[in-house]
DOKOL-267028 format. One record per atom (N, C-alpha, C): x negated, y negated, z; atom name. Coordinates in steps of 0.2 Angstrom, whole numbers, plus 2048, in hexadecimal, padded with zeros to 3 digits. Layout:
N
+-----+-----+-----+------+
:  px :  py :  pz : site :
+-----+-----+-----+------+
:   X :   Y :   Z :   CA :
...
+-----+-----+-----+------+
***
This chain:
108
+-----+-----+-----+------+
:  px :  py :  pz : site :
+-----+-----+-----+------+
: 57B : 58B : 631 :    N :
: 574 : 588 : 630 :   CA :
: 575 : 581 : 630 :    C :
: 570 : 57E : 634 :    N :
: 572 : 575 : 633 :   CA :
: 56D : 573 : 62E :    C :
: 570 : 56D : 629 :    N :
: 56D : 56A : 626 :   CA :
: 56A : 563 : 627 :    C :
: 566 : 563 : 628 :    N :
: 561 : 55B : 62A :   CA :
: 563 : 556 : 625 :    C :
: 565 : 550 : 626 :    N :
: 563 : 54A : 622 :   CA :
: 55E : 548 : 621 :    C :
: 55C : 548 : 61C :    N :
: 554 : 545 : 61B :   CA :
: 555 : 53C : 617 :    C :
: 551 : 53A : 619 :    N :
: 54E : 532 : 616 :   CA :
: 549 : 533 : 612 :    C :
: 54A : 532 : 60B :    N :
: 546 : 534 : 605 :   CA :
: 542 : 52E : 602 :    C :
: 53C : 52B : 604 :    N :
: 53C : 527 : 601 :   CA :
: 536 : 526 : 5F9 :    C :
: 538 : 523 : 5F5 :    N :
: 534 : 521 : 5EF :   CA :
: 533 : 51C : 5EC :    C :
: 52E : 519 : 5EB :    N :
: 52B : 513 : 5E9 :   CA :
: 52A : 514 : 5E1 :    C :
: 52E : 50E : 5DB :    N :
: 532 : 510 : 5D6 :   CA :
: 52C : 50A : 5D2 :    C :
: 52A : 507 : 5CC :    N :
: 52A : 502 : 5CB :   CA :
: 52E : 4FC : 5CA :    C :
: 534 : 4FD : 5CB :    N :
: 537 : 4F6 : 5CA :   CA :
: 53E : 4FB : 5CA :    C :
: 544 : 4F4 : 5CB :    N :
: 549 : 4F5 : 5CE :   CA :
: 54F : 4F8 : 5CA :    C :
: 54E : 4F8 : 5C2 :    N :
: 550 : 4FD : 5BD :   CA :
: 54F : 502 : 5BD :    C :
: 548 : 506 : 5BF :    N :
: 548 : 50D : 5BF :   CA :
: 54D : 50F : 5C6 :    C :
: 549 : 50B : 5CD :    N :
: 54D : 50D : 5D3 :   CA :
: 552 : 50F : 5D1 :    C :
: 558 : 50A : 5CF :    N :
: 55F : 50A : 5D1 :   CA :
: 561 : 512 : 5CB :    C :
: 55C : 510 : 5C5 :    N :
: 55E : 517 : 5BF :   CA :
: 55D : 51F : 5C4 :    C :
: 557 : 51F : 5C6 :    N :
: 557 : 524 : 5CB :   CA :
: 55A : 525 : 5D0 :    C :
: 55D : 521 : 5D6 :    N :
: 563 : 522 : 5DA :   CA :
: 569 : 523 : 5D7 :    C :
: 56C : 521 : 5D0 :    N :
: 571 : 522 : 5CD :   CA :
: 571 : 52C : 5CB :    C :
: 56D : 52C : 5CA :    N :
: 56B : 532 : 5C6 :   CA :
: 56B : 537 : 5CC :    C :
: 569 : 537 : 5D2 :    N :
: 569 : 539 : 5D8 :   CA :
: 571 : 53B : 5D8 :    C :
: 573 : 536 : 5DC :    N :
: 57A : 537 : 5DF :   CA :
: 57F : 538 : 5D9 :    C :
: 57D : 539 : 5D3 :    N :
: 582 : 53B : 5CF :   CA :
: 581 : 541 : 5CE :    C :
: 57B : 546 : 5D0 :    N :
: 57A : 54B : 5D0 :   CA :
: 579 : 54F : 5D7 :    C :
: 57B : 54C : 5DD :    N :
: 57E : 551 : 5E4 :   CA :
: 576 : 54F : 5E6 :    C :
: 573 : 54E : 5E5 :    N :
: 56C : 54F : 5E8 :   CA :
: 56B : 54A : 5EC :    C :
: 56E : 543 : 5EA :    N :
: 56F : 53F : 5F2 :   CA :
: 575 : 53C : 5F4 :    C :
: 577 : 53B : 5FA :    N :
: 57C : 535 : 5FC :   CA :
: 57D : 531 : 5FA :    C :
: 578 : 52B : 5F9 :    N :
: 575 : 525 : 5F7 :   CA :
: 571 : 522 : 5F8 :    C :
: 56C : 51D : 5F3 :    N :
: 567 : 51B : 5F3 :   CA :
: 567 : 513 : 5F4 :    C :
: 561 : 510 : 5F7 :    N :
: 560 : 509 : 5F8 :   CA :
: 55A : 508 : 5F4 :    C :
: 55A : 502 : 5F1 :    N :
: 554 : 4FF : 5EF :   CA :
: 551 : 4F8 : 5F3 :    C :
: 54E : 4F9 : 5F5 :    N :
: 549 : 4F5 : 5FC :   CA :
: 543 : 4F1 : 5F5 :    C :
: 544 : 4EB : 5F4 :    N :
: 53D : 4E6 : 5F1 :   CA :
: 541 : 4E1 : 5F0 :    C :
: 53B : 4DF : 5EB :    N :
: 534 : 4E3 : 5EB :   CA :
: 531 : 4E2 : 5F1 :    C :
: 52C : 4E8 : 5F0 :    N :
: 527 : 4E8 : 5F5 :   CA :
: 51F : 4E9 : 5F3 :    C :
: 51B : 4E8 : 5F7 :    N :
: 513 : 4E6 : 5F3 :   CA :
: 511 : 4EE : 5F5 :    C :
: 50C : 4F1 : 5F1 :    N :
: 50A : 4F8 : 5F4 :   CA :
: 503 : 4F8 : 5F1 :    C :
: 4FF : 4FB : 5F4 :    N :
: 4F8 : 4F9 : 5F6 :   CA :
: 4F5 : 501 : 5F6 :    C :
: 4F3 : 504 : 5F0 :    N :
: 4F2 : 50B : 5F1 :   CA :
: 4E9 : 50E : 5ED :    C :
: 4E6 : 512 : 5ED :    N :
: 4E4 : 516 : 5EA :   CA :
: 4E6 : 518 : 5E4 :    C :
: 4E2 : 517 : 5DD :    N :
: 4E4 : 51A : 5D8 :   CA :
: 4E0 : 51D : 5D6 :    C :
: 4DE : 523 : 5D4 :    N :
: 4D9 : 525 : 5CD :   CA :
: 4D2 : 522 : 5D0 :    C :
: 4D2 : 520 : 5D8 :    N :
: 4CA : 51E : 5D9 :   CA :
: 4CB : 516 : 5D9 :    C :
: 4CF : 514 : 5D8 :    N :
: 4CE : 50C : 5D9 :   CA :
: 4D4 : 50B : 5DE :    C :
: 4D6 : 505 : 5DF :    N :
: 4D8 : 503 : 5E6 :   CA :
: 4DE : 500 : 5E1 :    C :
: 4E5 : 4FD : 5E0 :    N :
: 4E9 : 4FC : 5DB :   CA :
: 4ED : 4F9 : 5E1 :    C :
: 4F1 : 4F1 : 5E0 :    N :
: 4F6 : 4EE : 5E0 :   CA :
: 4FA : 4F0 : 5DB :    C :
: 502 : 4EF : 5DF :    N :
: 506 : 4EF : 5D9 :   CA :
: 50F : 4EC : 5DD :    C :
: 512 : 4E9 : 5DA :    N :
: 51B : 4E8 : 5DE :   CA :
: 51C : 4ED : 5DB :    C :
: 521 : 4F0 : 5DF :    N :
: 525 : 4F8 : 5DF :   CA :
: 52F : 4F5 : 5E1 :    C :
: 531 : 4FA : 5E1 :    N :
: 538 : 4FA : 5E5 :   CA :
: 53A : 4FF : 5E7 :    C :
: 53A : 4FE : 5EE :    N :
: 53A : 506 : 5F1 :   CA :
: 542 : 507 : 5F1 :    C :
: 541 : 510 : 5EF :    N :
: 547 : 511 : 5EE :   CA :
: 548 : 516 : 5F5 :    C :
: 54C : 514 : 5FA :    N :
: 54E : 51B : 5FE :   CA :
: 556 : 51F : 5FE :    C :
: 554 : 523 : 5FB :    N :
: 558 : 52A : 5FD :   CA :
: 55C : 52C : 604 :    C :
: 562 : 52F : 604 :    N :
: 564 : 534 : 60A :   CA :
: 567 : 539 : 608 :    C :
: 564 : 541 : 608 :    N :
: 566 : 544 : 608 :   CA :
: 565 : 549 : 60D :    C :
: 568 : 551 : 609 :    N :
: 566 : 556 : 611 :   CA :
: 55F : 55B : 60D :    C :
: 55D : 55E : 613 :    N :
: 557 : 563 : 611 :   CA :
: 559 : 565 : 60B :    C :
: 562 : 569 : 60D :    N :
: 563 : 570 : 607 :   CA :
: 563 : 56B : 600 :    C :
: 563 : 566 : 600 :    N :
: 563 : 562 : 5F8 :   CA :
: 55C : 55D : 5F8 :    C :
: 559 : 55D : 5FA :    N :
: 552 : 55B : 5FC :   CA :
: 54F : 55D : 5F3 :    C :
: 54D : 564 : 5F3 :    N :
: 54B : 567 : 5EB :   CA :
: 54F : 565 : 5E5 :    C :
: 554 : 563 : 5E7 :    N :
: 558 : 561 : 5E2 :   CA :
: 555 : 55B : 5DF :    C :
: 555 : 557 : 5E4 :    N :
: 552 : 550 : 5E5 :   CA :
: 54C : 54E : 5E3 :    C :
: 548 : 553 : 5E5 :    N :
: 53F : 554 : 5E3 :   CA :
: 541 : 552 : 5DC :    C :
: 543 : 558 : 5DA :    N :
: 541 : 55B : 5D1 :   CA :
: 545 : 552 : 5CF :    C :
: 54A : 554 : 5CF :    N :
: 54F : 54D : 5CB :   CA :
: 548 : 549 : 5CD :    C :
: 546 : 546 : 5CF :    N :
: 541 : 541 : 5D1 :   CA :
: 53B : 541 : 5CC :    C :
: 537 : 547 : 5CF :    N :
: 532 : 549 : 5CB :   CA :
: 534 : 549 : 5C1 :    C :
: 53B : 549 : 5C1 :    N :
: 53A : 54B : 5BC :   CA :
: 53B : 545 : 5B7 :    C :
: 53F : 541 : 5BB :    N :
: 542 : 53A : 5B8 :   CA :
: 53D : 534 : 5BA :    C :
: 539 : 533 : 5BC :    N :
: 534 : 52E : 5C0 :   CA :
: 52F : 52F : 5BB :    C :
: 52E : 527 : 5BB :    N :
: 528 : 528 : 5B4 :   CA :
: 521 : 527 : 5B7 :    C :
: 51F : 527 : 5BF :    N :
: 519 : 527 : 5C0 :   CA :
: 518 : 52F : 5C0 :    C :
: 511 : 530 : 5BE :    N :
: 50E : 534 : 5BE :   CA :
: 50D : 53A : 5C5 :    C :
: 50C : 537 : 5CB :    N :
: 50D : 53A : 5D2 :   CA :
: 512 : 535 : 5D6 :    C :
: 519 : 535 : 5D5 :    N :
: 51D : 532 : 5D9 :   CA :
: 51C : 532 : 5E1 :    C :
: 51D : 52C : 5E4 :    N :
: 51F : 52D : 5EB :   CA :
: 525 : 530 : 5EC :    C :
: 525 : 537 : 5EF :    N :
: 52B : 539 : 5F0 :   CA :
: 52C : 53C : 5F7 :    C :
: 52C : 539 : 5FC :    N :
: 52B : 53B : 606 :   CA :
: 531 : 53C : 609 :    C :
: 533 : 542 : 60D :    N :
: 539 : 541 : 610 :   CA :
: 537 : 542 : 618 :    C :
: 53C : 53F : 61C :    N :
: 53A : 53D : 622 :   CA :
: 542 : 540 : 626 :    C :
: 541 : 543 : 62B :    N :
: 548 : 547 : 62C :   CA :
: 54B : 53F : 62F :    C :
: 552 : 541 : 630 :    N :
: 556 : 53D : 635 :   CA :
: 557 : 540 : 63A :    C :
: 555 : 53C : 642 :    N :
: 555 : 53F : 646 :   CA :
: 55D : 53F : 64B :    C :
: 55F : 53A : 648 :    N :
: 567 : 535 : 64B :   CA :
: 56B : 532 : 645 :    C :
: 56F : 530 : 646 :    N :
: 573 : 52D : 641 :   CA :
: 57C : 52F : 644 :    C :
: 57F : 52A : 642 :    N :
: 588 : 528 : 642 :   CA :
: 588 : 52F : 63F :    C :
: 58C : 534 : 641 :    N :
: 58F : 53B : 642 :   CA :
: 594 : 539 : 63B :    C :
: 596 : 536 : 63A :    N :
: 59B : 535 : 632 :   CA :
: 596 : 533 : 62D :    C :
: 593 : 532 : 62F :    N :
: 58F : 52E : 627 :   CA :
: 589 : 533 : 628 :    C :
: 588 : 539 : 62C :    N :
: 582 : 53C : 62D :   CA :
: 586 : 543 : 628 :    C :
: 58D : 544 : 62B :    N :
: 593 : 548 : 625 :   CA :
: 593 : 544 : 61F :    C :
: 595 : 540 : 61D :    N :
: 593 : 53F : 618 :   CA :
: 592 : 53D : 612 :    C :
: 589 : 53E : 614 :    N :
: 584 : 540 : 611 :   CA :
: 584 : 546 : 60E :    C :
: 586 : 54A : 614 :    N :
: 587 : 552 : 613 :   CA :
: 58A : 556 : 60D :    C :
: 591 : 551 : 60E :    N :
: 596 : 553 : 609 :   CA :
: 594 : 552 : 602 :    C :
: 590 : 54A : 602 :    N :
: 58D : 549 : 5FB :   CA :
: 589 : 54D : 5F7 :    C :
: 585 : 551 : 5FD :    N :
: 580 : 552 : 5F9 :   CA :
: 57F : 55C : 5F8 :    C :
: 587 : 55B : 5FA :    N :
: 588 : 562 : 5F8 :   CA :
: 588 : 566 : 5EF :    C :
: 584 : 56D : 5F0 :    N :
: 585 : 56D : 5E7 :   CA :
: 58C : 56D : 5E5 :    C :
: 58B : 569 : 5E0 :    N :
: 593 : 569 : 5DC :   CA :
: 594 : 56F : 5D9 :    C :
+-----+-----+-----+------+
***
């Protein structure tokens, strides 16, 4: 059964939590590895009011089958209240670094 690569991305408050949560990821199989991309400005919806805020986007790579793993670890460890948590499949990628992601994110 083939396993997808997904691109997980989550927008973090700052680049201490990012990096503590990719840490925590890949130390637990749920991902290959993480990037922190910022800061960045993000412009959203809150609770009825419109809300600025600098973020650090943190993206993930993992596969479908460790996806769950990943949600929960996130959900669980992320101190906003409704995290951005998106995955976006990969349609292509270098066949060695597509393996392994795979290998990483196998359960130990």
């Amino acid at each position: 059964m083939p396993d997808p690569v997904l691109l997980v991305y989550c927008t973090c408050p700052d680049a201490d939590t990012a990096a503590r949560l990719a840490e925590a990821a890949v130390a637990a199989n749920a991902a290959a590895c993480g990037n922190l991309v910022g800061p960045i400005s993000s412009i959203y919806r809150w609770k009825g009011k419109i809300e600025r805020s600098e973020e650090v986007l943190l993206l993930l790579k993992t596969t479908a089958k460790a996806y769950d793993r990943l949600e929960a670890l996130l959900q669980e460890q992320h101190p906003y209240e409704v995290p951005e948590i998106l995955a976006t499949p990969v349609t292509r990628g270098l066949t060695s670094y597509i393996d392994w992601v795979k290998a990483c994110t196998r359960e130990p």
